[in-house]
C-alpha positions in Angstrom: 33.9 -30.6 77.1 35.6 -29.5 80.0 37.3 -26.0 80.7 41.1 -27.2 79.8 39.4 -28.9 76.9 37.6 -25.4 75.9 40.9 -23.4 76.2 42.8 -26.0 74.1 39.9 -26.2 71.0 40.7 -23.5 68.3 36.8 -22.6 68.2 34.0 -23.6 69.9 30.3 -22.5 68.7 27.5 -24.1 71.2 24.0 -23.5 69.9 25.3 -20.3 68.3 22.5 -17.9 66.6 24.0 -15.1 65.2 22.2 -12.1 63.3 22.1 -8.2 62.6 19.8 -5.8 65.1 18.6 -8.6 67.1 17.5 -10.5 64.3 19.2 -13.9 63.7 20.2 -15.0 60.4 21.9 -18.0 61.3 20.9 -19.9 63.9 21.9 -23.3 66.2 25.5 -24.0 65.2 27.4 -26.3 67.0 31.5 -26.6 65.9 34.5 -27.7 67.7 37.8 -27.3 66.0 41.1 -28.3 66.9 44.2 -27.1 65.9 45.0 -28.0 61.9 41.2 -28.8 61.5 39.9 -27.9 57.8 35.9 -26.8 57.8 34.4 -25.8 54.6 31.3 -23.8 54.9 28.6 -25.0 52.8 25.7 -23.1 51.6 23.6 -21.0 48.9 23.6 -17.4 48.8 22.2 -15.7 52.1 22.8 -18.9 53.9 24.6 -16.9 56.2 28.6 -18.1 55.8 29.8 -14.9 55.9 27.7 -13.7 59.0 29.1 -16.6 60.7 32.6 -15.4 60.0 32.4 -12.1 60.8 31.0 -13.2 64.2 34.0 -15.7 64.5 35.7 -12.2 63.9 33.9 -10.5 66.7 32.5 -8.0 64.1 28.4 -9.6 64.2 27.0 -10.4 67.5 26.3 -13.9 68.8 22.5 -13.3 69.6 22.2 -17.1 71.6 24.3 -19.7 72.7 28.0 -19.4 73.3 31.2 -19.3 70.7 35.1 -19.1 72.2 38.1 -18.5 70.2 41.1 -20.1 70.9 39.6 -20.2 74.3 39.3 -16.4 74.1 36.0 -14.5 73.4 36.0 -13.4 69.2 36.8 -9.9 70.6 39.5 -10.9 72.4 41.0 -13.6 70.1 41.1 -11.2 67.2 44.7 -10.9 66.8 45.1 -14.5 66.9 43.1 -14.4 63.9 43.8 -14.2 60.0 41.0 -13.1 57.4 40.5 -13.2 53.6 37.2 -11.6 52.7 35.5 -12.2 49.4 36.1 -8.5 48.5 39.1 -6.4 49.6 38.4 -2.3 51.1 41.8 -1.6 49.2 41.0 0.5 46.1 43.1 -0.7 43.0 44.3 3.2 42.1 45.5 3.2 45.7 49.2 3.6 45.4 50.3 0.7 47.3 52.8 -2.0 46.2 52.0 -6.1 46.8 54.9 -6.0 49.9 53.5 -2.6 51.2 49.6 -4.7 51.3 51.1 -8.0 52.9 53.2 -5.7 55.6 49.6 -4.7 57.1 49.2 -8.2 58.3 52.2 -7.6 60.6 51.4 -3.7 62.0 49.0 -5.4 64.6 52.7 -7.2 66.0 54.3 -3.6 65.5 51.9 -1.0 66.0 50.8 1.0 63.2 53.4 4.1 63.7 56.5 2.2 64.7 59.1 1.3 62.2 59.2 -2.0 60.7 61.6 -4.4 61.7 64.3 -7.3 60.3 61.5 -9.7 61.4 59.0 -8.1 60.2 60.3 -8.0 56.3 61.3 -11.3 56.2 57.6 -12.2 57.7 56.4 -10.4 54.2 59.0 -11.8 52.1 58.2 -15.1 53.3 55.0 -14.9 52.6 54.8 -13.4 49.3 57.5 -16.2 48.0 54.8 -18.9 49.6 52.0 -17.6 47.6 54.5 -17.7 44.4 54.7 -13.9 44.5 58.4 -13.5 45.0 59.0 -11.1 42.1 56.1 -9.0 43.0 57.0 -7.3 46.5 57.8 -4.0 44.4 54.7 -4.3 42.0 51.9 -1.8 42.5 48.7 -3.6 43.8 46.4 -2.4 41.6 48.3 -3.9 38.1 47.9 -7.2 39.6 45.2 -9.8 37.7 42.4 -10.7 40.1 44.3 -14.1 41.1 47.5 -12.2 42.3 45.2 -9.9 44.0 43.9 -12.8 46.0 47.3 -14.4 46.7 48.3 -11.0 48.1 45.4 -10.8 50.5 46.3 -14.3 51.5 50.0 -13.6 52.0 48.9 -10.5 54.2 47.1 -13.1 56.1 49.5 -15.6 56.7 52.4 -12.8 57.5 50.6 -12.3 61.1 51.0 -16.2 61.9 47.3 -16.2 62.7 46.4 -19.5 64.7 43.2 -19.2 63.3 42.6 -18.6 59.7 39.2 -17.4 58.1 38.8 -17.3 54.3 35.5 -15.7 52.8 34.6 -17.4 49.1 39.0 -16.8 48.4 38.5 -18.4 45.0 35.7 -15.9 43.4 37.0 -14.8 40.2 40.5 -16.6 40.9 42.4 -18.4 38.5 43.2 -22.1 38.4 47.0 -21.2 38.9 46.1 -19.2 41.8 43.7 -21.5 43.3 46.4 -24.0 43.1 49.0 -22.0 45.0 46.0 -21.0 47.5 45.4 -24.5 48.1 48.9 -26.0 48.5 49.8 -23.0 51.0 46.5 -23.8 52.8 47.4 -27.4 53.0 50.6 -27.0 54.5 49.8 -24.4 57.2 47.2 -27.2 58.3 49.6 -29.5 58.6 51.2 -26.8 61.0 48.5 -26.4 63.0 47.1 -23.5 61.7 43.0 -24.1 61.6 41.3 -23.1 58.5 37.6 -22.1 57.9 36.8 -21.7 54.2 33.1 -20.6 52.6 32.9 -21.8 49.3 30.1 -22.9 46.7 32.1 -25.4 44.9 31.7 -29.1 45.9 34.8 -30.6 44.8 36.6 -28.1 46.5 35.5 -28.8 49.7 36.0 -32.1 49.0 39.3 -31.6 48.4 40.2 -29.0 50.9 38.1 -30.0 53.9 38.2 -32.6 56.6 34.9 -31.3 57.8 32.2 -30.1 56.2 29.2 -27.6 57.9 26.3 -27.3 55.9 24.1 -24.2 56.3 21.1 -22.1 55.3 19.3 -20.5 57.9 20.7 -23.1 60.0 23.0 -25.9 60.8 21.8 -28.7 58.5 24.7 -31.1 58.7 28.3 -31.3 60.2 30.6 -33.8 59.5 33.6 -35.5 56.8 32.4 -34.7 53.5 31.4 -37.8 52.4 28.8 -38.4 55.1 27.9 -34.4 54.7 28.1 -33.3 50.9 25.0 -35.8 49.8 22.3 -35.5 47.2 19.8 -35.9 50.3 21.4 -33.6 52.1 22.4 -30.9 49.6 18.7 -31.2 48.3 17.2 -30.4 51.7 19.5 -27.6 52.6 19.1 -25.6 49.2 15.6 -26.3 48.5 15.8 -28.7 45.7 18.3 -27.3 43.6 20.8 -30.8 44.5 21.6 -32.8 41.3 23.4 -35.9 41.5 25.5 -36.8 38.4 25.9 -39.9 37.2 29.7 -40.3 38.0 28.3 -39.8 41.6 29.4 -36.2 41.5 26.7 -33.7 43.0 26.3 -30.1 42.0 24.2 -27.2 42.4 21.6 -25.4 40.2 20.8 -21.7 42.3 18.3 -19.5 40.7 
């Protein structure tokens, strides 16, 4: 890929080994993204999805090879960037509404002491009425089911206009109707050109969701459209055995 290529790919990972103290726990990914690409990340527990994203992020160190963010180091590129971790820092008894959450995607655009501004609050509104939470601006965070919670964290996301959005196992503990309003957002800021990366454990999900599919543990096992990546061969190899194929030709996982 040459340099104008580079600078126009959403991310770029090139024999990427990525770890804590020096010590990789992911190592030799290869990804290039473009603009409205969908990647699920694939893989059992400790396979090392999150550390991925958090380097992505800038947060973990790339200990080899080379990774560029919307042709930006992940430093660098971090406002560019939207995140939904698995787990949210904001304490439930915190008194902070759903509109007050999803305003915190914006303060990066505004600074954190300035005053917010016409564009800003119809950024939030926006967003919230996206995620089906258009009633909710007012309602204290912490009253909110688990799904909500989710959809909020999503909204605060998407209220930044990342180009670049990363979502940590979003569906853990979500509801169906959630999920569902997850996913149709998600589809539809692909189709703008947003690119996703989503962790997940479910199959059919990525199935659904993804366009490409990266399958890890420890490594890079596969990388590709899901039907040539999410196979019993494959699945079986990268989490030890624990593969089962269905006979409908569904596969799913059985993790100690």
């Amino acid at each position: 890929m040459n340099d104008a290529a580079a600078a126009d790919a959403a991310l770029r990972c090139t024999e990427v080994s990525v770890g804590y103290h020096g010590t990789p726990v992911l190592t030799n990914v290869t990804l290039d993204l473009v603009p409205g690409q969908r990647l699920a990340l694939i893989g059992p527990n400790g396979a090392g999805k999150s550390t991925l994203i958090k380097s992505i992020l800038g947060l973990v160190p790339v200990l080899a090879g080379t990774c560029t963010v919307l042709g930006r180091t992940p430093s660098h590129a971090r406002t560019l960037i939207g995140y939904v971790p698995q787990t949210d820092s904001l304490d439930a008894d915190f008194p902070v509404t759903a509109g007050q959450v999803v305003m915190m995607g914006r303060y990066r655009r505004i600074g954190w002491w300035r005053p917010t501004r016409g564009v800003d609050r119809r950024a939030v509104q926006e967003a919230l009425d996206r995620l089906g939470l258009a009633d909710h601006a007012r309602t204290h965070f912490g009253v909110l089911s688990g799904g909500q919670r989710q959809r909020v964290l999503l909204a605060r996301a998407i209220a930044a206009e990342p180009r670049l959005l990363l979502l940590d196992e979003p569906f853990n503990g979500v509801d169906l109707v959630s999920q569902d309003a997850i996913l149709s957002v998600l589809r539809e800021l692909g189709a703008a050109g947003t690119t996703l990366v989503l962790s997940t454990h479910d199959l059919t999900l990525a199935h659904e969701f993804a366009d490409t599919v990266c399958v890890l543990n420890g490594r890079q096992w596969a990388l590709g459209p899901p039907g040539a990546t999410l196979t019993a061969d494959t699945l079986r190899r990268a989490y030890g055995g624990h593969a089962i194929e269905l006979r409908d030709g569904r596969t799913v996982l059985v993790e100690p």
